[in-house]
N, C-alpha and C positions, 0 to 999 in steps of 0.2 A: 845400125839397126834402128827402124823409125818407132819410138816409145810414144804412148800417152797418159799421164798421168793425170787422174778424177782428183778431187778437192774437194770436201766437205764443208757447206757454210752453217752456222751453227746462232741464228741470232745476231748477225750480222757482223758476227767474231769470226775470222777460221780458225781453228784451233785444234788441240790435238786430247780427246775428251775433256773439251771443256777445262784445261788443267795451264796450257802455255801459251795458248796465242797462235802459234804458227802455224801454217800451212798444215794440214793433215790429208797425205797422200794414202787416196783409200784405195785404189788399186791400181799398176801398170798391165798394159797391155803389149807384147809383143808381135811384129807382125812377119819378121824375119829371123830366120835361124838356119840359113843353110848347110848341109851335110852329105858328105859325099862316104859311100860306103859299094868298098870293091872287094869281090870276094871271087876268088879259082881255087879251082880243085881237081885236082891231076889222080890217076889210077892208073900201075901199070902190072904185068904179071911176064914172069920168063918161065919155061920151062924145059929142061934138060934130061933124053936121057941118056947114061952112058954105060949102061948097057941093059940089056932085056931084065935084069932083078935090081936094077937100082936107078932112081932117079933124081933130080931135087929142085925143085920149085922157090920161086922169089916172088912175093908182090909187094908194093908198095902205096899207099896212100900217101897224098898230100894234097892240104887243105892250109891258104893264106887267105887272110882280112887286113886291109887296111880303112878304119873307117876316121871320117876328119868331120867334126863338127866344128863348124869355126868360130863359133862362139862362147863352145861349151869349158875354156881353160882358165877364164878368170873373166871378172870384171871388166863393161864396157870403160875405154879410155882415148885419150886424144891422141894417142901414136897409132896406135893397130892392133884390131881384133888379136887376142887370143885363144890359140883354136886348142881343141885337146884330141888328141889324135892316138887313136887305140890299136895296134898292134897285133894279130896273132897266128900263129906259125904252128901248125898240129901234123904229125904224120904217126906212120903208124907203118912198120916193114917185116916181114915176116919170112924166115926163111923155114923149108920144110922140106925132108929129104926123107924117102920112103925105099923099104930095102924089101925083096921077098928072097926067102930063106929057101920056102917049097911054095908050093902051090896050099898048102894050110899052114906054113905061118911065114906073119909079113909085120915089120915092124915100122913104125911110123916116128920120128924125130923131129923137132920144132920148135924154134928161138926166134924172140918176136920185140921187139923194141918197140917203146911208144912217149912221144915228147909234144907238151904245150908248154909252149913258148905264149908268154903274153907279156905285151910292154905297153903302155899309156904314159903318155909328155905334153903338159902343158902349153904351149908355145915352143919355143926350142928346146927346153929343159935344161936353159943357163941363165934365165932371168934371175938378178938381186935384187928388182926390187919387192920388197914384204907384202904379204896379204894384212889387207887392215880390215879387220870385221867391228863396224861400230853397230851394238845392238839398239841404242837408241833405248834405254829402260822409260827415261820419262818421258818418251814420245808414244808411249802405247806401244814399246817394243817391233817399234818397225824396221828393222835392222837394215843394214846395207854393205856390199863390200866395195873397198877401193885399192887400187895400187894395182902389184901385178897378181901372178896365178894366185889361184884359189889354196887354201891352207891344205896342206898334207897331201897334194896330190900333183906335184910335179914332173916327179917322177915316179911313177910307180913299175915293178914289173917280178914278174917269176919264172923261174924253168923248174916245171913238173916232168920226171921220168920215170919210166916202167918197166923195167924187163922180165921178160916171160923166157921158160924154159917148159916141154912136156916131152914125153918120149911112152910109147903107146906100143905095147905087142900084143897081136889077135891073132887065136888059134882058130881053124876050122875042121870040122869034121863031119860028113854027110850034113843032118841036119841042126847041127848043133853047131856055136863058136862062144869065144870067152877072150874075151879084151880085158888085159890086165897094166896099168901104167901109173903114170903119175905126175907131176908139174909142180915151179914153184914161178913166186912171182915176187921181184922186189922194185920198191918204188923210194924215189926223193921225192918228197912235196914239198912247195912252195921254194923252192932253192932260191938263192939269190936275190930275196927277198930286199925294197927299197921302197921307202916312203919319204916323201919332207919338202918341204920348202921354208924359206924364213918366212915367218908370221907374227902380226902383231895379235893377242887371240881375241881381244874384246878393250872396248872404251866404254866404259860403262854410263857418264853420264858426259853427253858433245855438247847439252845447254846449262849456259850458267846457272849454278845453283842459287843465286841473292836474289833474291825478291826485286821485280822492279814494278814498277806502276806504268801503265797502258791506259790510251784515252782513245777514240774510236768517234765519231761523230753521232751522235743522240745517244749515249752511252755512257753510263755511270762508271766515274774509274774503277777498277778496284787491282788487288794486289794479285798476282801469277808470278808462276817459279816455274 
């Protein structure tokens, strides 16, 4: 990915306010970041019946994403992008079987399952080598990451499920009717839950702390740390 990195000159010093000397990168520019995101989604319905007072009905939804950002899983490096690539997998299937008693009353029955699946992986999601976050305090905290993926995001991923149950009986009469029912709904959230990668979390000072003396051409020495 082609970067550009601005420089501030300051008095004929580069420096990093005025405090170290060195190079002071005042902002990058990115010009490439490619990303590939694929998405289908499938719907389908049956319906049966077996005989004139009973019947029972299926549909289904499903919905997959795989989206690949290839640079978004860690730090640029001299082997190969690391890409982070997001995962998910939703449906939703419902079964419903309807029964008539008489011609005024008819009962309605219905169990219904629903699953997000989501998983995001850094590169393959077996890389050892550590995320190193140097923040760079006495550079004007211009921090920077190196090594491999990005801290705590390796792997990450969950199975969310839902099941539904309702069961509905409606009376009629001339001009009158009355639906009387009820339903419950139980859910797993966040199940199998996974975060990590090895990380170094911070370097707090990457420039030598001892005082050295700097001379610069029509320039008065003086003392920087």
């Amino acid at each position: 990915m082609p970067r550009h990195c601005v420089h501030r000159k300051r008095h004929g010093l580069l420096d990093i306010n005025g405090v170290t000397g060195l190079p002071n990168p005042v902002g990058c520019l990115s010009f490439s970041d490619p990303q590939t995101d694929t998405e289908d989604a499938y719907y389908g319905r049956v319906d049966h019946n077996f005989s004139p007072n009973n019947r029972i009905s299926v549909s289904v939804n499903l919905y997959r994403q795989s989206f690949v950002d290839k640079f978004g899983g860690g730090p640029l490096n001299t082997s190969a992008p690391i890409s982070g690539t997001t995962t998910n997998h939703f449906h939703n299937i419902t079964l419903s079987e309807s029964h008539i008693f008489n011609p005024r009353l008819v009962n309605e029955a219905r169990v219904s399952h629903n699953r997000h699946f989501n998983k995001f992986i850094e590169g393959d999601g077996t890389n050892t080598i550590p995320s190193i976050i140097i923040d760079n305090q006495s550079g004007g905290c211009l921090g920077f990451n190196l090594g491999g993926p990005f801290e705590g995001g390796q792997i990450e991923g969950f199975v969310q499920d839902r099941w539904g149950a309702s069961d509905n009986l409606t009376w009629s009469r001339g001009r009158h009717s009355l639906k009387v029912g009820g339903g419950m709904q139980h859910g797993i959230l966040y199940r199998n839950w996974d975060l990590g990668s090895p990380v170094i979390t911070s370097l707090v000072n990457c420039i030598p702390s001892t005082p050295k003396p700097r001379r610069l051409a029509g320039h008065v020495p003086r003392v920087v740390s």
